[in-house]
N, C-alpha and C positions, 0 to 999 in steps of 0.2 A: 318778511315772512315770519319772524323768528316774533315779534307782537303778536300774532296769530297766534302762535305756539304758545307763547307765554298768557294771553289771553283766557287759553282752552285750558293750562295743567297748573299753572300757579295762583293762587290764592291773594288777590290785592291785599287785603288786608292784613294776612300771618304772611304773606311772605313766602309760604309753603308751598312744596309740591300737591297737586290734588291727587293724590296715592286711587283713591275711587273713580277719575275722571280715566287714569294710566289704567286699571283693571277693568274698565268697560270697555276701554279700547284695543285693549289685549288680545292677542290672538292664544290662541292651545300650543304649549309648548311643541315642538314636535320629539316626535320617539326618536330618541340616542340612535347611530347607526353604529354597530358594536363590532363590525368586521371592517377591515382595510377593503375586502372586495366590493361593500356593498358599500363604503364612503366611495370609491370612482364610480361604482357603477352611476352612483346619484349624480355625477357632476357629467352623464354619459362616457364612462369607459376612456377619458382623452386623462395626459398629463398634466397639461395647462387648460385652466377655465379660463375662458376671454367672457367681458358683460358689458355693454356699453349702457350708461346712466347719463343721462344729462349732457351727450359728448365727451364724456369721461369714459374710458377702458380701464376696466378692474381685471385684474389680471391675479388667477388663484394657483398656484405650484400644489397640483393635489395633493402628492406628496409631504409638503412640509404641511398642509395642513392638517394633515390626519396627524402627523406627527408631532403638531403644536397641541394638537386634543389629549395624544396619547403619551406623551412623553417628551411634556414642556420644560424648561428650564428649571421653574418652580417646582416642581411634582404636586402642581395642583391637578385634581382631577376635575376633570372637562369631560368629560364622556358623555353626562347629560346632555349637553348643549351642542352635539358633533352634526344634530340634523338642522343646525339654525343660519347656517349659513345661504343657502340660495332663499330662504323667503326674508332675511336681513335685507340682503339684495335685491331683492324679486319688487318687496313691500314694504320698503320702510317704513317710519313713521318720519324723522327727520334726517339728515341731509346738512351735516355742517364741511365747512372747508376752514383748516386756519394754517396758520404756517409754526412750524417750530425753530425760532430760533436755534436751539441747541444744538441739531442735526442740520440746520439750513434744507425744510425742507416741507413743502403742503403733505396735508393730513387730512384724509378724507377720514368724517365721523359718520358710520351708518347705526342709528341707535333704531329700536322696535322695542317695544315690551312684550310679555310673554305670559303667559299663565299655565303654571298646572293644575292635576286632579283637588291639591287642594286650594286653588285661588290665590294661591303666592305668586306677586307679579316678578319676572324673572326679567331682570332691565338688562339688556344684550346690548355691545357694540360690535361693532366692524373698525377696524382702521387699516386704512390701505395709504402707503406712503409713495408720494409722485418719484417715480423712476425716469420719466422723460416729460416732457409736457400731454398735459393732459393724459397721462397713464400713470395707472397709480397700481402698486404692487400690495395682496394681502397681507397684514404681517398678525394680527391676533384679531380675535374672538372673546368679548369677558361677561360674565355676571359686574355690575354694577357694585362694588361693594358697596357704596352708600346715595342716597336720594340728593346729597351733594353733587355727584357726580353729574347724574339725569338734571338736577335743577342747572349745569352749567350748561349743557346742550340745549334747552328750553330757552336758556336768554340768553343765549349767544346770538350778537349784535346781526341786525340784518342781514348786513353787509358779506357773512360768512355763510347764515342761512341758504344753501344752493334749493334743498327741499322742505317742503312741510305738507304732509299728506293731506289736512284738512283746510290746507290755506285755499279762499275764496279768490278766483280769478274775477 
């Protein structure tokens, strides 16, 4: 899957991400949800979001999410990005699985691109961390700081590739 991936966004030749291939396929940012009531209201009114993907359960603590937008460790601001969470999930674009040594632990990557009013692509991940098999717990939400990051997602080896929206069955 991930040959598909890398096929469609990287550039044989430079080597490069296709930054124009990521912006055509981009969806509309969505609009900031800027109240804690109207962040549950979107996940319907419940504490815990349950989603199943691929036989995988994502599991969201509304709560600490809102709180990861609002008042993250970093005091970076997130408030832009607090409506991207159920169409990350909903629609990805890719779908990696890897494990991290360092915590002993699978890593579910949901990456999508994004666009705003002025056509800046906004490169979004999901990472949710396996708490029992095959369930995996939310833990952040990011802006891509750099097209390094999105290029590792893109050639990450098949074998991790769970999804890829435009892969040809």
């Amino acid at each position: 899957m991930s040959l598909s991936a890398e096929n469609r966004y990287i550039n044989k030749r430079s080597d490069m991400v296709k930054e124009n291939k990521l912006l055509a396929d981009a969806e509309i940012l969505p609009k900031r949800i800027r109240k804690w009531k109207n962040f549950k209201e979107a996940f319907g009114n419940i504490n815990q979001y349950e989603f199943n993907f691929l036989d995988l359960k994502i599991v969201i603590d509304i709560r600490y999410a809102y709180n990861y937008f609002t008042k993250n460790t970093y005091a970076e601001n997130r408030n832009n990005i607090t409506g991207t969470i159920l169409p990350l999930l909903r629609d990805p674009l890719i779908v990696i699985k890897r494990y991290d040594p360092t915590k002993s632990v699978n890593i579910l990557t949901f990456y999508k691109p994004f666009r705003n009013e002025n056509g800046i692509v906004h490169l979004l991940m999901f990472n949710a961390y396996e708490i029992d098999v095959d369930v995996y717990r939310f833990k952040t939400v990011f802006e891509a700081s750099s097209l390094h990051k999105v290029k590792d997602v893109i050639k990450m080896p098949d074998v991790n590739t769970l999804y890829f929206k435009y892969e040809k069955n």
